[in-house]
LUMFILUM-543572 format. One record per residue (C-alpha): residue in one letter; x, y, z. Coordinates in steps of 0.5 Angstrom, whole numbers, plus 2048, in hexadecimal, padded with zeros to 3 digits. Layout:
// residues N
AXYZ/...
//
This chain:
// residues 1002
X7D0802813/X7CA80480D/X7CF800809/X7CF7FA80E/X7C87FA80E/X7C67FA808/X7CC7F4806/X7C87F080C/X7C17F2809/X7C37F0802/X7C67E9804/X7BF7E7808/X7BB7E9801/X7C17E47FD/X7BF7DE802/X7B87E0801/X7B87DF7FB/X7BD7DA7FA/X7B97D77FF/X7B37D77FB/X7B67D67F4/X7B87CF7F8/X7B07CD7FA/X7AF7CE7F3/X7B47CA7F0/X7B27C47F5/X7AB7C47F3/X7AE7C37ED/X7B17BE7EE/X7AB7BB7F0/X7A77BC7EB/X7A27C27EE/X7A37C67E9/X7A17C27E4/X79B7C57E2/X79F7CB7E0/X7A47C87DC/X79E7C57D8/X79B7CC7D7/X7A27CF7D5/X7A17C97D0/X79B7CA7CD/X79E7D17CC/X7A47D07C9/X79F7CB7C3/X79A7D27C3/X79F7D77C3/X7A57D67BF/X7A57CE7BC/X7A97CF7B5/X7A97C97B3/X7A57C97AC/X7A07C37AA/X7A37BF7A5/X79F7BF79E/X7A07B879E/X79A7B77A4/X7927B77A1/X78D7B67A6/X7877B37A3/X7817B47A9/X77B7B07AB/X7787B67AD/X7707B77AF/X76E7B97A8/X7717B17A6/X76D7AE7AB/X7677B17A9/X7687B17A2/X76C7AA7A1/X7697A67A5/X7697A57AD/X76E7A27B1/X77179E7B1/X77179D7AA/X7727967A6/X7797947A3/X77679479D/X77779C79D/X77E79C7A1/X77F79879B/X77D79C796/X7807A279A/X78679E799/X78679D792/X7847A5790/X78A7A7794/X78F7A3791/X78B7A578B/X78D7AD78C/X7957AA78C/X7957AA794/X79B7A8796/X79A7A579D/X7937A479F/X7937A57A8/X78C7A27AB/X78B7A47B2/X78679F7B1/X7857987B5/X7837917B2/X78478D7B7/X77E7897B6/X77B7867B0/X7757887AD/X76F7837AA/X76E7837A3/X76978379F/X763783799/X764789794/X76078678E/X761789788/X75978B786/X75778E78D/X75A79578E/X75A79A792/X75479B790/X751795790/X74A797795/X74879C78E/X74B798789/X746794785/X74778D786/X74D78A781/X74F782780/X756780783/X75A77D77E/X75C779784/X76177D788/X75E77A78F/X76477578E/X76A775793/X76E77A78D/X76977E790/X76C77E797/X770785799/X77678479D/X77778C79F/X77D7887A2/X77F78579D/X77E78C798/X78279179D/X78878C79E/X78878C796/X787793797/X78E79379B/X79278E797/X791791790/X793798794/X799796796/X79A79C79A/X79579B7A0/X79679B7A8/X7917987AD/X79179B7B4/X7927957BB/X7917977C2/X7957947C8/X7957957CF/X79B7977D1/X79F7987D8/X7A079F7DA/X7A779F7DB/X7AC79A7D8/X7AE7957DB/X7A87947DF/X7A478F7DF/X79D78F7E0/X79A78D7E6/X7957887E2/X79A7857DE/X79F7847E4/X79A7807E8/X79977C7E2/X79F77B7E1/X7A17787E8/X79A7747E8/X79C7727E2/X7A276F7E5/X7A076C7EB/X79876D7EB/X79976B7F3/X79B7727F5/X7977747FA/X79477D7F9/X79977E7FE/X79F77B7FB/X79E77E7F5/X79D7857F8/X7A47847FB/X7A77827F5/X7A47887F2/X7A678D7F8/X79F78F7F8/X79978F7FD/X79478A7FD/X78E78E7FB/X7937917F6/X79378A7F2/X78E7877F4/X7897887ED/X78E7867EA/X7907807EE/X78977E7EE/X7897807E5/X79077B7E4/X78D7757E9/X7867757E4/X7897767DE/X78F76F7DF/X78876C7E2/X78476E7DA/X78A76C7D7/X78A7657D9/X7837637D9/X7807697D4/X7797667D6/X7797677DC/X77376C7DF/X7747727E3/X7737707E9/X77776B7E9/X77C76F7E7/X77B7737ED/X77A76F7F2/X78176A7F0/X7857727F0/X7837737F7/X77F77A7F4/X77977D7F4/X77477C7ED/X7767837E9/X7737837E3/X7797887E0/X77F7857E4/X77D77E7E1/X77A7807DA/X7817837DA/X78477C7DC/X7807787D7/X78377E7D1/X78A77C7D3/X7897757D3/X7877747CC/X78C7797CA/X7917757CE/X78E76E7CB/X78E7717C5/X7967727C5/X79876C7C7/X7937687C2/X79676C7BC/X79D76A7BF/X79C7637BE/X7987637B8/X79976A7B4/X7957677AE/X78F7657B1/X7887687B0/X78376B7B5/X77F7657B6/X7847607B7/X7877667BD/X77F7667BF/X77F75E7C0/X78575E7C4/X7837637C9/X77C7617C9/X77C75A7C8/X7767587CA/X77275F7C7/X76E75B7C1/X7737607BA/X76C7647B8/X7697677BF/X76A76D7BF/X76B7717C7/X7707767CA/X7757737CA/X7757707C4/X7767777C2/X77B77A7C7/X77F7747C4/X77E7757BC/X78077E7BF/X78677A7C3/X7897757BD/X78777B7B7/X78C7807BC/X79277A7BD/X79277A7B6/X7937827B5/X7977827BB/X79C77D7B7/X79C77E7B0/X79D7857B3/X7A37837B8/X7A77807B1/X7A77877AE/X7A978B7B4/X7B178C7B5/X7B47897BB/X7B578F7C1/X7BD78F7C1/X7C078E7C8/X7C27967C8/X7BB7987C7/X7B87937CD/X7B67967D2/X7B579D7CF/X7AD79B7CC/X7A879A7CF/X7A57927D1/X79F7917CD/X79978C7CF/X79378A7CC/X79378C7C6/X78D78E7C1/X78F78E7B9/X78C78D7B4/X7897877B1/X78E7817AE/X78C7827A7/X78D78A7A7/X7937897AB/X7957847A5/X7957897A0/X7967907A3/X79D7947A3/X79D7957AA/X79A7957B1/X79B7997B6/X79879B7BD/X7947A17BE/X7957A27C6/X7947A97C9/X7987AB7D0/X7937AF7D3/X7957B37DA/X7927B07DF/X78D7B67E1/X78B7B97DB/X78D7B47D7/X7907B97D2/X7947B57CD/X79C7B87CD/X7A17B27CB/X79F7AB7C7/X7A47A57C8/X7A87A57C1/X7A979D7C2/X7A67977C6/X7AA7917C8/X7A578C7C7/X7A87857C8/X7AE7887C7/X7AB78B7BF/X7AC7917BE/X7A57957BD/X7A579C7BB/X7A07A17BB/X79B7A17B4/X79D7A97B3/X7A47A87B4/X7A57A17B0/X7A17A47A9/X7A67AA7AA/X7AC7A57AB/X7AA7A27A6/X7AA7A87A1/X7B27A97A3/X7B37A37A2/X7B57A07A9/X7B879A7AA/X7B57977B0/X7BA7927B1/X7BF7987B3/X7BB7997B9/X7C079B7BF/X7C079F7C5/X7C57A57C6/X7C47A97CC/X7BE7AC7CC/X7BC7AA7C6/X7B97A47C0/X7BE7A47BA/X7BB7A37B4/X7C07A27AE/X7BC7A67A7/X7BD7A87A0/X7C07AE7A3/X7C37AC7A8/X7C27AB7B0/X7BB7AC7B3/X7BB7AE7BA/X7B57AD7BE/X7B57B07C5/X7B37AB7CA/X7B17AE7D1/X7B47A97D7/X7AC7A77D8/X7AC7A57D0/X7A87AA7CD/X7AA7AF7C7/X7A77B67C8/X7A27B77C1/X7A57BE7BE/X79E7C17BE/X79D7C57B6/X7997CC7B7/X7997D07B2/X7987D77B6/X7957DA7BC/X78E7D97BD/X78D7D37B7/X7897CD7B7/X78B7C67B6/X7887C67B1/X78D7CB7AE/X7937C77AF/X7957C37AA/X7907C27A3/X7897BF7A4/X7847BA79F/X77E7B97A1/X77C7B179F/X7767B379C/X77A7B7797/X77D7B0796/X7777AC796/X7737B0792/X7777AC78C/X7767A578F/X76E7A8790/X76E7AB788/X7717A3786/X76C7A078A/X7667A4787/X76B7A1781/X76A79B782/X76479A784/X76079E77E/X76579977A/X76179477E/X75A79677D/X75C797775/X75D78F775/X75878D778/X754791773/X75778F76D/X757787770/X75078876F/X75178A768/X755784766/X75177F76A/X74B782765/X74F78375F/X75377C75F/X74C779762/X74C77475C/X75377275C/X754771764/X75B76E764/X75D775762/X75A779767/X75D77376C/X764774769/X76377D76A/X76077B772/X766776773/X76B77B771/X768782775/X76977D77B/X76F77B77A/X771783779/X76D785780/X77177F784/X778782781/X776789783/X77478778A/X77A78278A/X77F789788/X77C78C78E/X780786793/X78678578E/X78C78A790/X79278678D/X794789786/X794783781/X78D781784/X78B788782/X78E78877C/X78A78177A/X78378377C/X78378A779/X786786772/X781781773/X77B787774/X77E78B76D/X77C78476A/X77578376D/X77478A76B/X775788763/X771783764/X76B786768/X76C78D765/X76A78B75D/X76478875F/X76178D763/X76279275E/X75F78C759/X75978C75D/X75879375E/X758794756/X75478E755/X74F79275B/X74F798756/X74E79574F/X747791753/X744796755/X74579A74F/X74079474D/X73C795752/X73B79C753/X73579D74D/X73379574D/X72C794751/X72B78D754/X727788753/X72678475A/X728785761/X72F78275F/X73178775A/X72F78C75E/X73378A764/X73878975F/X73879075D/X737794765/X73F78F766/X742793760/X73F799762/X741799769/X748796767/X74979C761/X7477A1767/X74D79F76B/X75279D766/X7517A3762/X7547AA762/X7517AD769/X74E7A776C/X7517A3772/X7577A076F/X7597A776B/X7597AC771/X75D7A6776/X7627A6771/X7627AD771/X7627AD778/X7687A9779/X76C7AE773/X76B7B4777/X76D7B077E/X7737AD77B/X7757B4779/X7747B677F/X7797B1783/X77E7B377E/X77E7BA77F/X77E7B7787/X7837B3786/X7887B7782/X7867BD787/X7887B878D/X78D7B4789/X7917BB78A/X7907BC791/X7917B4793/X7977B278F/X79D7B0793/X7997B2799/X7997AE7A0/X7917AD7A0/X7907AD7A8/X7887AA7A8/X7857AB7AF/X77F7AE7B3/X77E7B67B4/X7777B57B6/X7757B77BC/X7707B17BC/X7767AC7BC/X7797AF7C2/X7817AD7C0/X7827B57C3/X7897B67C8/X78B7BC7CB/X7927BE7C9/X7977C47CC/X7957C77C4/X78D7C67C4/X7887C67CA/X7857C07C5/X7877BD7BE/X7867B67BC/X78B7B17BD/X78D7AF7B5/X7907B67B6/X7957B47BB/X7977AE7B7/X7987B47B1/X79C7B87B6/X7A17B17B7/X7A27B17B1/X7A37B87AF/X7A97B87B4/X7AD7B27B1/X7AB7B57AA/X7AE7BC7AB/X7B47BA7B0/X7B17BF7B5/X7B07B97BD/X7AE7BE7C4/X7B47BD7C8/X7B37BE7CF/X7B87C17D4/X7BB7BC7D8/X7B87BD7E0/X7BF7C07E1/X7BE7C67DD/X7B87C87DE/X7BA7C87E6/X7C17CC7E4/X7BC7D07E0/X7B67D17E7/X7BE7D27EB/X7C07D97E7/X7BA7DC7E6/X7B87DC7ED/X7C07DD7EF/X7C07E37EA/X7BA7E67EC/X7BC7E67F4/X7C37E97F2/X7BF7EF7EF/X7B97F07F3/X7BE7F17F9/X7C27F57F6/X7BC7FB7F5/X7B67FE7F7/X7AF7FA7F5/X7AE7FF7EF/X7B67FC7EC/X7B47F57EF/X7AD7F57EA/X7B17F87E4/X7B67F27E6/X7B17ED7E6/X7AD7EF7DF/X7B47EE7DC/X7B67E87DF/X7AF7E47DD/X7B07E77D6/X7B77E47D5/X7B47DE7D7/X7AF7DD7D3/X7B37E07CD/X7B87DA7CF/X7B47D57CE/X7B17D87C8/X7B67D87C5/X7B97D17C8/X7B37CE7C5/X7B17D27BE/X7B87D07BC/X7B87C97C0/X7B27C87C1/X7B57C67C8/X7B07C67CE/X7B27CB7D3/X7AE7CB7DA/X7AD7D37D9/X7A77D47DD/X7AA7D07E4/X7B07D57E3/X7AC7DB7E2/X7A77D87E9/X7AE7D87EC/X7B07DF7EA/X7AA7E27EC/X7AB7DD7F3/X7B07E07F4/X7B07E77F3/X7A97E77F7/X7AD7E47FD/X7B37E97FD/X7AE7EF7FC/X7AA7ED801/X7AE7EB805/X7B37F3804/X7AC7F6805/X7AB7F280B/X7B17F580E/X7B37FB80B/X7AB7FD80D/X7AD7FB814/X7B4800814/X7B0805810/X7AB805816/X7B080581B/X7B380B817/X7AC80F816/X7AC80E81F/X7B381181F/X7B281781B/X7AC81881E/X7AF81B824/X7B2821820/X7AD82281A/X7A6822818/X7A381A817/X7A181C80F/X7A981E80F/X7AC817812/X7A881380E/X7A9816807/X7B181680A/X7B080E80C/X7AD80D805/X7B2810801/X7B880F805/X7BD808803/X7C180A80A/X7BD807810/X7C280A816/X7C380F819/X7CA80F81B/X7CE81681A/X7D2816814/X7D581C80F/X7D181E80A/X7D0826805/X7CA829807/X7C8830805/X7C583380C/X7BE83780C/X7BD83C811/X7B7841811/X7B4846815/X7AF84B815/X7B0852816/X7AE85681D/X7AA85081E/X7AA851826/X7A8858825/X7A2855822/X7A0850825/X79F85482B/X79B858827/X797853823/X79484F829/X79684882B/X791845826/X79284A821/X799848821/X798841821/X79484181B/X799845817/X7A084181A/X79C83B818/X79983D811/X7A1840810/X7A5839813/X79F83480F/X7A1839808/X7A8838809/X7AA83180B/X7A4830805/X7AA833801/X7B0830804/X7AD829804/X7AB8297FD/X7B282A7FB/X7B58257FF/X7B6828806/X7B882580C/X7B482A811/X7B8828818/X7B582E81C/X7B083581D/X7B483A821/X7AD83E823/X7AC84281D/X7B283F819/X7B3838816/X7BA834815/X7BA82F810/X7C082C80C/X7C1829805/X7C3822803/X7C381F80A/X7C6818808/X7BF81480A/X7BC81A805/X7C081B800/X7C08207FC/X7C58217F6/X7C48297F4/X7C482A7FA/X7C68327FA/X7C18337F4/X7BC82F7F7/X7BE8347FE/X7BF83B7FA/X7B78397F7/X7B48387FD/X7B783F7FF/X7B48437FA/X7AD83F7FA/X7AD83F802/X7AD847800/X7A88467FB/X7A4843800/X7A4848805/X7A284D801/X79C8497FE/X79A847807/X79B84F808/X796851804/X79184B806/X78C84B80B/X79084680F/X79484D811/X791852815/X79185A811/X79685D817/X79B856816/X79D85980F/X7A185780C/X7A485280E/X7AC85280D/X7AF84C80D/X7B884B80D/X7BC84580A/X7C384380B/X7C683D807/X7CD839808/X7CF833805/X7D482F808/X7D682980B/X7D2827811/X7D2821816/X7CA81E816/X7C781A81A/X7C4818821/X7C681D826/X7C381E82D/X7C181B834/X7BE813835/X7B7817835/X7B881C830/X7BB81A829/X7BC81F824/X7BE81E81D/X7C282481B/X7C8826818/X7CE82A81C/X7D582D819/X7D7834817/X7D3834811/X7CC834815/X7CF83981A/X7D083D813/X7CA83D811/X7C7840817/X7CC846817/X7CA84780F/X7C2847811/X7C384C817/X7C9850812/X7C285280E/X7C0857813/X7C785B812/X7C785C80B/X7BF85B80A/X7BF855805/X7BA850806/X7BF84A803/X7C7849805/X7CB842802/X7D2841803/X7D68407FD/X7D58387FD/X7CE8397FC/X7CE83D7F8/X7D383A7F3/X7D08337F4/X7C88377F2/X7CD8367EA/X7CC83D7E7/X7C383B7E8/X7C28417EC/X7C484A7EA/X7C884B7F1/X7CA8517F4/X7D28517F7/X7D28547FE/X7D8854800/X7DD850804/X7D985180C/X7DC850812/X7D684D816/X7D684D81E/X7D8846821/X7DD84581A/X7E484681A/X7E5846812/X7E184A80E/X7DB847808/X7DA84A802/X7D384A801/X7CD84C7FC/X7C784D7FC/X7C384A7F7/X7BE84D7F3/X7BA8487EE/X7BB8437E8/X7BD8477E2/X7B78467DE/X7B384A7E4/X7B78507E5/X7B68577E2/X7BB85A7E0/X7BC8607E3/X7BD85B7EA/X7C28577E6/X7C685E7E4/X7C58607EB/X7C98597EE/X7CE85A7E8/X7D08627EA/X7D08607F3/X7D48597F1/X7D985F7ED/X7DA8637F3/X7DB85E7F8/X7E185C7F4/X7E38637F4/X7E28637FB/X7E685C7FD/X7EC8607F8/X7EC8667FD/X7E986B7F6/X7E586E7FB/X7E38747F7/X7E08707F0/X7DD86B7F5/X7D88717F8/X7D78747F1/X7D486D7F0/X7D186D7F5/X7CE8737F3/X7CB8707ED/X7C886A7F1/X7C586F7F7/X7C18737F1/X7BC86D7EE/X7BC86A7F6/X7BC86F7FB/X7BC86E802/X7C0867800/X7C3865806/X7C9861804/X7CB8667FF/X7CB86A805/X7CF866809/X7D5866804/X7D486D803/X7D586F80B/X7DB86980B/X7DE86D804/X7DD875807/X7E187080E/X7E686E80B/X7E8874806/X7E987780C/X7ED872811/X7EF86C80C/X7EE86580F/X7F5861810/X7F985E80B/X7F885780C/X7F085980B/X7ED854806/X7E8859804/X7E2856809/X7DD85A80D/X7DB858816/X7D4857815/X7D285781D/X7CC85481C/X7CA84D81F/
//
């Protein structure tokens, strides 16, 4: 019966928990869970990503310092460009710029005499440098920047679809208007199985945008009214964007070589061609994109027909402009996907199916390149894009919603993003373009110092003098110019036509320099005759200040060595740093705003994600995410696990057991994604463990506490209620039905306790059989007993009752004899027993045996008690103690089970009234190491003489008790084997004696 009903306990907690672990795995399933997977992502990325960053990638950070210390943002192409050019300088071997150009800048004036410091310079002639060649173009110098580099990528943007395969709304409507601009709002919602409020935006979008792009000019109003919409600024400046892109694109289809002007006449044929208004300007943005947006679709491979469909659809692209993507090594997109609520960024799309080009994103092309992958070998194969390399196949793993996990690089517990990967800051670049820049325009203010020389030197022959301008102009036009030519050859002619200039202008600044000095050693004693010979003098004069060791020219030309010493250590200290490098270039300012939350960092800048796309596909090292199967195999047998074993045991067993589960889980997927960097969703698993172990273990102590309460009412039928509820705590067994069991009886009774009571009063007496039962049943319950009963002054308990267990329960039993006697003697000379009481005298009889136990008795009345010939034996064993004048009796099972624990003294084999076979009995004395030696010796000389007396040598048993008598006088066993030696010496007992004595006592 126990054994059935644990089997029914343990199956309903199974089906609790299975149960459990299967709500789990639903809400799973439906995406409920997905904020802990998320966290458990960001922990695998914190706590054990070993990827390493590749000693390729260099980080060069616009940082707060730049913005403070360059220039504000943002800042003008000119110094992109020279940023550029220093990079390529240091031996950069890919130049990433996280940067967007999709507008171009106005140029502008940058005449040769009006520096930096132009407001506290003194007033210089120009040599006219106010002339066309004066014009800075930033455009044109970063796009010369770009091609004599070779090596620099530009960042696009693209709106893209959220899954492939699907269309955007938007773009649908459009095209079912564009194919019958009839339809009606509720036709195109049917057409795209929506609700008409979920179209009706971008309904009323489409119907404007086909009205622009048949008559541009046409006011927003009309629009409106013609569109059947009401007039919303944002829906119809959107429309009127559209449609000049659109124009845009089918004019270049027809007429790919024509200019913007003769685009601008045929869109607005009635606009006079130099008015300027807004959508003069909407349409130059919209022609100046269509001719990115098709040089740039030439470049980009073609989507094979297996990778169709697994990128994502782009719309709307936002690139770099035409003459920037003519000469860059790449462009690619820049689009984050961030989640939904908190917007952390965990996945990027890999590629962008753009009019079925293939458009990858800016971190993962530069890489791409690195290896050497060949796009045109794109293809699909699984979950993955395959690219073939150098060295081999590149696999990228693309998740059903078109988007590859980034592989976060974090370099250890509790650092920063700063910490990953290498870090320059640009002003550390910059400082040389800054250095070259104090160069060239102290070189500029030495020129105009010594034109003025030469003017006053070739003052008589001004042919010369215009020969010298015309050459120096000719110089600073070719050094303007190298700032806008990229091509090598061009270069390479403009720097051989400066050396030339400079052989020619060089001479004659030091002729004239010569000249200065040899006039004012003239000059310098002479005393003038006239106001012009003074006037004469104080030129010389001023000139020699400049011009000699110590004046203005002098410490420039000092200035300028120390500064270009300068750069050179720079560049030979970054030229290390640099060299063979991917120079990633983009905002770390806090003040730019181009911050994303990642599973790795709360906050780090968005060029870090393009480095940690590009770290993946250089170091081989993709995130792999568990297939959704795996995940909900792995939710399955940690929730099944830990119900099979929290249902097996007790809550303690089932708490140990959770700890070891959730243990083997994590280490699971640390493991699986230390060596794999395979992302198992651990912390769902876990919630499903924990699920499950709360709900079997609140359920089993739902319903063990229920049978523990009906157990602790039963028992407290027949014990005290601290007993029963001690017992219903402990006990595994919660019926009560009679079975076999080993137990150990106690019986125990005070000596002449009845004479006493008479005498004592019935308070008095009442006190001390309280103080005596509180003191043993203290005793006894502490070792395990069952006290099933008090017997007036005396107690019956048991030992190993099966709802009680005791395993030594003969030890536990012999303990509690000799403590009972202990305790008595101590409440004896205690307050608690009146001085006539003394002493108290306490008899004690044990029997080991096996016993039936269980509930006995009435419907009324339940006892759960034990019954057999054991219990009968103990009884006789306690009131065999009035004979021979012992205070403890055991049989020979108890005393065999106590395991040599206690010192015994051998009483002999007994005949007790009401049993037909005799009992060999013992008296126990104490533990070994408790006993005085003298009891010891007196146990060993009685154990002697009862062997003699069971062998009939009556003579040698009576000299030895002889020798017991002496140091025990009075002892009443002793006297007890005496009187049967001197009975049987006289009149022998029968030959089938089996050497055992009738004790009359009951």
């Amino acid at each position: 019966m126990p054994s059935r009903i644990r089997f029914r306990n343990r199956l309903s907690g199974v089906l609790v928990g299975t149960s459990a672990t299967l709500v789990v795995c639903v809400l799973w399933a439906c995406g409920a869970l997905t904020t802990l997977t998320h966290i458990g992502e960001g922990l695998h990325f914190r706590l054990l990503n070993n990827t390493p960053s590749d000693p390729r990638i260099l980080l060069i950070d616009i940082d707060d310092n730049a913005l403070e210390g360059v220039h504000r943002w943002p800042w003008p192409r000119r110094l992109h460009a020279e940023l550029v050019r220093v990079l390529d300088e240091l031996g950069a071997k890919a130049i990433v710029l996280d940067i967007a150009f999709v507008d171009r800048s106005e140029p502008r004036i940058d005449p040769a005499a009006l520096g930096p410091y132009w407001d506290v310079d003194q007033p210089r002639e120009i040599l006219g440098d106010l002339s066309d060649e004066r014009l800075i173009y930033d455009d044109d110098e970063l796009v010369a920047a770009i091609e004599s580099a070779g090596n620099v990528y530009l960042a696009g943007f693209f709106e893209a679809t959220a899954r492939p395969k699907e269309v955007p709304v938007s773009a649908a409507a459009f095209e079912w208007l564009q194919a019958d601009p009839d339809l009606t709002l509720r036709q195109v919602a049917d057409q795209l199985g929506l609700d008409a409020e979920q179209v009706e935006e971008a309904y009323a979008s489409a119907r404007a945008t086909l009205l622009f792009a048949a008559d541009y000019e046409m006011s927003a109003a009309e629009a409106a009214s013609q569109a059947g919409i009401k007039i919303d600024v944002e829906i119809l400046t959107r429309a009127k964007r559209r449609a000049a892109r659109l124009a845009a694109r089918r004019y270049r289809q027809a007429h790919p070589d024509d200019d913007f002007h003769a685009f601008l006449a045929w869109v607005l044929p009635k606009a006079p061609p130099d008015a300027y208004s807004a959508d003069r300007a909407e349409l130059r943005r919209a022609f100046l994109a269509e001719s990115s947006d098709r040089l740039l679709r030439d470049r980009w491979p073609v989507v094979s027909p297996s990778a169709k469909g697994q990128a994502r659809v782009g719309y709307e692209p936002s690139l770099p402009i035409d003459k920037l993507a003519a000469v860059c090594r790449g462009v690619g997109f820049v689009n984050y996907e961030r989640e939904t609520v908190v917007g952390t960024v965990r996945a990027s799309p890999f590629l962008i199916d753009y009019e079925n080009k293939a458009v990858s994103s800016l971190g993962f092309l530069a890489a791409c390149d690195q290896i050497g992958a060949d796009w045109q070998s794109l293809k699909r194969k699984r979950r993955h894009i395959e690219l073939q390399t150098e060295k081999g196949p590149l696999r990228v793993p693309v998740r059903p919603d078109g988007l590859t996990p980034i592989n976060w690089h974090v370099p250890g517990i509790g650092s920063e993003w700063r910490d990953s990967f290498q870090h320059i800051p640009v002003t550390r670049v910059m400082e040389i373009v800054s250095n070259r820049r104090s160069i060239e325009e102290n070189r500029r203010r030495i020129g105009l110092h010594q034109a003025e020389l030469l003017r006053l030197r070739h003052a008589e022959t001004p042919a010369e003098y215009l020969s010298y301008a015309q050459t120096v102009r000719e110089r600073n036009d070719l050094q303007a110019r190298l700032r806008r030519t990229g091509g090598d050859e061009e270069r390479s002619a403009i720097h051989n036509r400066l050396r030339a200039l400079g052989q020619l202008i060089e001479p004659a600044e030091r002729e004239a320099e010569q000249w200065l000095a040899y006039q004012w050693s003239l000059w310098k004693d002479a005393s003038p005759h006239s106001q012009e010979e003074r006037d004469r003098r104080e030129t010389m004069r001023a000139l020699h200040e400049r011009f000699n060791d110590g004046g203005t020219i002098s410490n420039l030309r000092r200035l300028n060595a120390r500064l270009q010493d300068e750069n050179e250590r720079l560049l030979t200290q970054l030229g290390g740093e640099v060299k063979g490098r991917i120079c990633f270039v983009g905002y770390t300012a806090t003040a730019v705003a181009d911050f994303i939350p990642t599973p790795a960092y709360a906050s780090m800048p968005g060029v870090m994600a393009h480095a940690n796309m590009a770290n993946m596909v250089l170091q081989d090292r993709f995130v792999v995410t568990a297939p959704g199967w795996v995940n909900i195999l792995l939710v399955l047998l940690g929730g099944s696990l830990i119900t099979v074993l929290a249902s097996l045991r007790g809550p303690a067993f089932g708490l140990a057991s959770l700890s070891i589960v959730l243990c083997l889980i994590v280490l699971l997927a640390g493991t699986v994604f230390w060596w794999a960097t395979c992302q198992l969703d651990w912390l769902s698993a876990g919630a499903a463990v924990c699920v499950a172990w709360a709900s079997v273990t609140l359920y089993r102590q739902a319903t063990e506490e229920r049978e523990k309460r009906r157990l602790r009412q039963a028992l407290a039928h027949y014990t005290s209620p601290a007993v029963a509820a001690r017992i219903a705590e402990q006990s595994h067994y919660h019926d009560l039905s009679p079975q076999p069991a080993r137990v150990t009886c106690f019986f125990s009774d005070l000596k002449d306790f009845t004479i006493l009571s008479r005498r004592l009063g019935p308070q008095a007496t009442r006190g001390v059989l309280n103080s005596h039962l509180q003191s043993v049943s203290t005793v006894l319950t502490e070792r395990g007993a069952m006290i099933n009963k008090f017997l007036g002054d005396g107690i019956f308990a048991y030992f190993n009752a099966p709802i009680w267990p005791c395993p030594d329960h003969a030890q536990q039993a012999c303990a509690s004899a000799l403590a009972s006697l202990e305790t008595i003697r101590s409440l004896s000379e205690s307050e608690a027993v009146p001085a006539d009481a003394r002493p108290l005298v306490m008899r004690i009889g044990l029997s080991t045996g096996e016993v039936f136990v269980g509930d006995y008795g009435s419907d009324t009345k339940l006892d759960y008690t034990c019954i057999g010939d054991t219990v009968n034996l103990g009884s006789r064993l306690e009131a065999a103690n009035k004979v021979l004048g012992t205070a403890i009796l055991v049989d020979r099972a108890t005393r065999d089970g106590a395991d040599d624990r206690f010192v015994f003294r051998a009483v002999g084999r007994l005949r007790l009234a009401g049993m037909s076979a005799s009992v060999e009995v013992s008296d126990p004395i104490g533990e070994p190491d408790r006993v005085e030696l003298a009891d010891y010796e007196f146990a060993r000389r009685f154990e002697e003489a009862v062997g003699y007396f069971q062998q009939r040598d009556w003579d040698r048993c009576l000299a030895i008790l002889e020798r017991c008598d002496a140091p025990n006088p009075g002892d009443r066993t002793v006297e007890f084997y005496r009187s049967a030696a001197i009975l049987f010496r006289q009149h022998p007992p029968p030959d089938d004696w089996d050497g055992s004595l009738t004790v009359e006592a009951k």
